[in-house]
N, C-alpha and C positions, 0 to 999 in steps of 0.2 A: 855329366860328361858322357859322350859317345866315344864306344872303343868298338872293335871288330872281334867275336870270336871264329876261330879261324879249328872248323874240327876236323880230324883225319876218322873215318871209319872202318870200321874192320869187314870182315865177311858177312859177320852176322848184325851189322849197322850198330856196334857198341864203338863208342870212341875207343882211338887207340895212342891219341895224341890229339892235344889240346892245346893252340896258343893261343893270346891276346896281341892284338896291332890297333896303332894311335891312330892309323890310318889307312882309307882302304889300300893303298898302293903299297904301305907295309903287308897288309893281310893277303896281298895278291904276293908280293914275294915268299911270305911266309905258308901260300899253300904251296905255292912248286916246290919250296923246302920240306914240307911234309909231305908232299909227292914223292920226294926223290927216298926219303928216310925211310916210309913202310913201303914202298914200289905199288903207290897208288894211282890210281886214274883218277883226272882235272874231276870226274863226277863223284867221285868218292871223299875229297875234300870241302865241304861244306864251308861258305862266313855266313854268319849271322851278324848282324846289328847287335850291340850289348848299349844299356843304358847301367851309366857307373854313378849310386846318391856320391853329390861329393860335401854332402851335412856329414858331420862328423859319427852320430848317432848310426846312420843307412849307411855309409862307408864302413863301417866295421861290424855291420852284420851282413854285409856285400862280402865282405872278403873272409868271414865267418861261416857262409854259406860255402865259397869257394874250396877253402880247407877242409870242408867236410866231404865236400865230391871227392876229392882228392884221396882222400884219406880211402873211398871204397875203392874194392878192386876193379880194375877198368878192364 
């Protein structure tokens, strides 16, 4: 499955906010919203492309992966 990562960066290019959208025109919404949240510029907002396994095995070290970014300090 294709989803969108949609990253907000900070000064020093560490994320500062992190979403996921089903589709680009969700991840185009969802960066002027994190535009508007840390009071960033359209350049500061990055999408990426995400490729999501949807085999049961690779989906849950997918989202295994994802809890562990999470878990460091951003």
């Amino acid at each position: 499955m294709r989803c969108y990562t949609v990253k907000a960066l900070g000064k020093d290019a560490r994320p500062v906010g992190i979403r996921y959208a089903g589709t680009a025109a969700d991840a185009k919404t969802t960066r002027e919203e994190l535009m508007t949240v840390f009071g960033l510029n359209k350049k500061d907002v990055v999408i990426d492309t995400a490729v999501i396994e949807t085999q049961k095995d690779d989906l849950l070290v997918f989202i295994n992966d994802l809890l562990r970014k999470q878990d460091k300090a951003v």
